[in-house]
N, C-alpha and C positions, 0 to 999 in steps of 0.2 A: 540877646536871643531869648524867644522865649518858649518854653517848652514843658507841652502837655502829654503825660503818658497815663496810657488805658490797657489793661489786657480784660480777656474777660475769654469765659468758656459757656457753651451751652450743653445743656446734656440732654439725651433723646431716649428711652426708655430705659437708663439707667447708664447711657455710655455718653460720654463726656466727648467732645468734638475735639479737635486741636486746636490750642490758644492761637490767636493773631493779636499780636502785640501793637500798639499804634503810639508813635511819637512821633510830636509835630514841632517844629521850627520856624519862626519868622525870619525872614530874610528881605531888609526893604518893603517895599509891599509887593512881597511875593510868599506862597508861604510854602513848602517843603514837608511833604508826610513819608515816614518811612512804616512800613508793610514790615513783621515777620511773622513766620509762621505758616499760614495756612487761609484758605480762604474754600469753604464751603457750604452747600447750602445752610450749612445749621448757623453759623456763623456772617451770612451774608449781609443780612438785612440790617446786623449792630454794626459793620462793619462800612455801609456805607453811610448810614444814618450816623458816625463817630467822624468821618471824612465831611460829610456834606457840613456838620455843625462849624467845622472849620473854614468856612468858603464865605460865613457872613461880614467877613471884614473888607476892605478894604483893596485887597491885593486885586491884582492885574491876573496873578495866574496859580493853580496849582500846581506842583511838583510831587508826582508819587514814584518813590525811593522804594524799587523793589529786591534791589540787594540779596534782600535777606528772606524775601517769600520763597517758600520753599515749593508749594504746592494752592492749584486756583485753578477749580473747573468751572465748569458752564454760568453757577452762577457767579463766581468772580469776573467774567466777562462781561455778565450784564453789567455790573456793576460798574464798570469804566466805560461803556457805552453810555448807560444814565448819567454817570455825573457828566462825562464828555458833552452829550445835548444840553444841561442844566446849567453848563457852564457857558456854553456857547451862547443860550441863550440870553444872559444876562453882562455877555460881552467881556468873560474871561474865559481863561484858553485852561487845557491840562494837557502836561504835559509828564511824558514816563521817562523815568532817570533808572540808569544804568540794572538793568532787569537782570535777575539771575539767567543762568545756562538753560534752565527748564523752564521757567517761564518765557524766555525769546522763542525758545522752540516752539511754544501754542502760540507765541501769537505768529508765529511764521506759519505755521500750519493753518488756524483760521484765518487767517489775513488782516490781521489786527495791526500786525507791524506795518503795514500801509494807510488804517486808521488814523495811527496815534505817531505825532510825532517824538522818536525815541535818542534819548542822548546818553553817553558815557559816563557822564558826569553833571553833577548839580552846580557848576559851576558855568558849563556849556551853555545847560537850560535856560539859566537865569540871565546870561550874555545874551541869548536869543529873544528872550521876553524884554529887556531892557531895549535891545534893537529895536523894536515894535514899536517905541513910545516917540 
């Protein structure tokens, strides 16, 4: 397994944003990122440019492990919408593993959970992706 971990803060006229912590795992060629923390504008742009660096290998699919994200407005949504087309594009899939209680609830309310196919577990996921092949 192999596994890279990133935190990183922005600050915006002297206030510091909330950390989003990013740890990633290979699994087969598939690879597995788990989200904690927070996801907002200040934070958006390293947060998917630290994701997409991860997407030049090899794998068949993404797995983003929201567990632990506590908090992700508007632009965290862009953000899974982008990588979703970027992904599609180049003929791998993303998909979301078991999302915290507040995050299911935005995407139930924007209709994101009809978007993105969502599983309980990273074990599902990767059953489902491996199906494909």
């Amino acid at each position: 397994m192999v596994e890279n971990k990133e935190s990183f803060s922005s600050s915006d006229a002297g206030k510091v944003s909330p950390a989003c912590l990013i740890t990633s795992s290979l699994k087969g060629k598939n690879i597995i990122i788990f989200l904690k923390g927070e996801i907002d504008l200040d934070s958006a742009s390293k947060v998917f440019n630290n994701i997409w660096t991860e997407t030049d290998g090899g794998q068949r699919g993404l797995l983003l492990d929201l567990e632990a994200l506590d908090f992700m407005d508007s632009s965290g949504l862009q953000i899974l919408l982008r990588l979703k087309e970027k992904l599609n594009n180049i003929g791998k899939e993303l998909l979301i593993v078991n999302p915290s209680n507040q995050i299911r609830k935005l995407f139930q309310l924007t209709g994101f959970d009809k978007l993105f196919r969502i599983f309980g577990d990273a074990d599902e996921a990767f059953s489902q992706l491996n199906d494909q092949t």
